[in-house]
N, C-alpha and C positions, 0 to 999 in steps of 0.2 A: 481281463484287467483293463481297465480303464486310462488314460493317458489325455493329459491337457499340455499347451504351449502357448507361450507369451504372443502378445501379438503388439506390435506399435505401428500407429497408424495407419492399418492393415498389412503390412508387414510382420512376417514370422522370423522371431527372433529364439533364440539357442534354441534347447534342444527338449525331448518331450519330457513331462515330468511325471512319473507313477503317480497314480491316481493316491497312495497311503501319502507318500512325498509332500504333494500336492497341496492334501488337506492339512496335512503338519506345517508346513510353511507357509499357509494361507488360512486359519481356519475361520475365517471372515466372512469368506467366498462360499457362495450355492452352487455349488458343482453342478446344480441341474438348472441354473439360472446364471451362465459363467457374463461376466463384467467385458465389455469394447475390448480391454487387453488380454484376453484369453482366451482360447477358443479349446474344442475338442481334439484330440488330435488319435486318428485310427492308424494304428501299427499293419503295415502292408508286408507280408513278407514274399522275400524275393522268388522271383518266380527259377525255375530249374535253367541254367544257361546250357542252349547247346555246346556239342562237342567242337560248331565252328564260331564261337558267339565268343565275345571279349564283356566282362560286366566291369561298365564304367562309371558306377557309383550310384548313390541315392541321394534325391533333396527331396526337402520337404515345399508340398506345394498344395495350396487351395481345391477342394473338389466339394465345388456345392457350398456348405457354410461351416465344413470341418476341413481339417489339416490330415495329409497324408503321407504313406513314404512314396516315393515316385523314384523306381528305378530307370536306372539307365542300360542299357545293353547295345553294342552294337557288332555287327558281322565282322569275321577275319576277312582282313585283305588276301587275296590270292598266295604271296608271300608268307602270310601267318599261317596261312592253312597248308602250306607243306611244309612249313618249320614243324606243326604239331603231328602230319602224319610222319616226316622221318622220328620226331621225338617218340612215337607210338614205335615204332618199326624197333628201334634200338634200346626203349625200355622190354618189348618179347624177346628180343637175344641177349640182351642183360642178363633177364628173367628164364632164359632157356625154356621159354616157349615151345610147343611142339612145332619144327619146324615143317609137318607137312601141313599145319594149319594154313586157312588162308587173310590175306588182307583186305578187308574191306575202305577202300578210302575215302567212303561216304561219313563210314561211322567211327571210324580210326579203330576197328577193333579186328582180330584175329578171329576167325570162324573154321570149324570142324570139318573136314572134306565132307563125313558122314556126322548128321545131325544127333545128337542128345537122344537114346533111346526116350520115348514118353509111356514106359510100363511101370512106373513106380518105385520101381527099384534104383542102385547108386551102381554107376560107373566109371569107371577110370578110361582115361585116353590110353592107349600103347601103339606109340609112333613106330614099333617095328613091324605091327601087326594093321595097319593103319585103322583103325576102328575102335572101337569101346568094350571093355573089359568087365562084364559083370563082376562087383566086389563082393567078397563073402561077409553075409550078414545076418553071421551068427549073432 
């Protein structure tokens, strides 16, 4: 899908408009010949935010002779980043977590003493047994 935005005197003004929109509210306009006040505008979608990363919004800004989204992202302060591993810590004992699992504080996530059998089949954890429980799969 296609997408165009206003432009006044090279500045980008509101917000993008669907290419069907577009042609209905303009039908004047050569969308493949767009006028000074209107340019192209390419939909960027956001990229995946690390588990230490804060996403601090999107503008839209110039790249080349088309309009794009340009997000923002930037790093947890040291401070954020143990606010989010106790928040990890206290949603797995919320959650009753296995507690022989362990914490990884890189990735804020809980891990198996003993790894995920990889023979195809489904297993269950059993925290008395500390290991993985073949399920019947009938």
């Amino acid at each position: 899908m296609r997408y165009f935005i206003k432009i006044d005197n090279g500045q980008i003004i509101d917000h993008p408009i669907q290419e069907d929109n577009f042609v209905s509210a303009f039908p004047n306009i050569d969308i493949d010949n767009l006028p000074p006040t209107f340019a192209e505008f390419i939909r960027r979608p956001q990229a995946p935010i690390g588990v230490f990363e804060v996403y601090q919004g999107v503008e839209y800004d110039w790249v080349g002779n088309v309009v794009e989204d340009i997000h923002f992202v930037r790093p947890m302060t040291e401070e954020e980043k143990n606010q989010t591993r106790e928040e990890a810590k206290t949603n797995w004992k919320e959650k009753n977590g296995p507690s022989s699992w362990i914490f990884d504080p890189e990735t804020c996530l809980y891990n198996p003493p003993i790894p995920y059998p990889n023979d195809g089949k489904f297993y269950r954890w059993d925290n008395e047994q500390l290991n993985w429980v073949l399920v019947n799969n009938n």
